[in-house]
N, C-alpha and C positions, 0 to 999 in steps of 0.2 A: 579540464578534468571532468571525466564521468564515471558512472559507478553504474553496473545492475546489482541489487538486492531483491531478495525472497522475502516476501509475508505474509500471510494469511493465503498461503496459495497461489500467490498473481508473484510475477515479475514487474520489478518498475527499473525506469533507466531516470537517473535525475544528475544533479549538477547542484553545485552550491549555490545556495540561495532560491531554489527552485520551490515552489509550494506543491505541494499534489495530496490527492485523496488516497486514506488507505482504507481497508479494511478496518472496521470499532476497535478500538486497545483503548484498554483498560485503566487512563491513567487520566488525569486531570489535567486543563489547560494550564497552560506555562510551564508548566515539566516537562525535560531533558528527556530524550530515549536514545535509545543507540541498538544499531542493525549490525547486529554480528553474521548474519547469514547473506555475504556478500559474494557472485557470483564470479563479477569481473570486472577490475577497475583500467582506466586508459590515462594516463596520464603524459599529455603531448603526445610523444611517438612512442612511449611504453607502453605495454599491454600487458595485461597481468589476470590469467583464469585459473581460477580454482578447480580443484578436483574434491568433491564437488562444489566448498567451498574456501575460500581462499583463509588464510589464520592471520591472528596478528594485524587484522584490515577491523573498522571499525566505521558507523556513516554515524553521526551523531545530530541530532533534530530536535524539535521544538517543539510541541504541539499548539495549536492556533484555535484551533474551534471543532466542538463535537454535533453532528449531527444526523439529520436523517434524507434522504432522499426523496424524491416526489413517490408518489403513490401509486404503485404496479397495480390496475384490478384485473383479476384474473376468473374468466366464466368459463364454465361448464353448462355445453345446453345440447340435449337432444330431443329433435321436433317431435310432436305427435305423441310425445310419451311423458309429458308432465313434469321436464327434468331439467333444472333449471336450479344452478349452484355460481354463489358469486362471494367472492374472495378478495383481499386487499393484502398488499405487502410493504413496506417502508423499511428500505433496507439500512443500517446505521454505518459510518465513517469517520474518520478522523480526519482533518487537515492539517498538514505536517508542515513546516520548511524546514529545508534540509541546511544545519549549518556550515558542516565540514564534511571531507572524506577522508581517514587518514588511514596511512599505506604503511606499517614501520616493517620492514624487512632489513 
């Protein structure tokens, strides 16, 4: 059994018991979340797409650990004219496992 789910703009394909990074949410480690903005679930030889999201479908998760990324530095340089800009990014994430996927139709 797999699922794709919407969040924070990115599609993810996962599978119970699957860990993955998402985009920061807001919530504290060891709290329950649940992804109602489910795309398409497969279960065995069932296939199941929503238009554009499927109802009544639910992925329900864990949260694990909140953090940040390595460190994008990003420059701006043009020669001979004194111009020279330098930038840092750290982007933040959640780390999820996914418990269940459930399908009630």
């Amino acid at each position: 059994m797999y699922a794709i789910f919407n969040n924070g703009g990115k599609q993810y394909l996962v599978k119970p018991g699957q860990i993955i990074q998402i985009e920061k949410l807001n919530k504290n480690i060891g709290e329950q979340v649940q992804f109602t903005q489910i795309l398409m679930i497969s279960n065995n030889n069932i296939l199941k797409i929503g238009k554009p999201y499927l109802t009544n479908s639910v992925i329900k998760a864990h949260i694990i650990n909140q953090g940040k990324h390595k460190k994008i530095n990003i420059i701006k340089f043009k020669r001979r004219k004194h111009y020279k800009k330098q930038q840092g990014h750290r982007q933040s994430f959640t780390l999820v496992k996914i418990q269940e996927i459930t399908n009630i139709t």
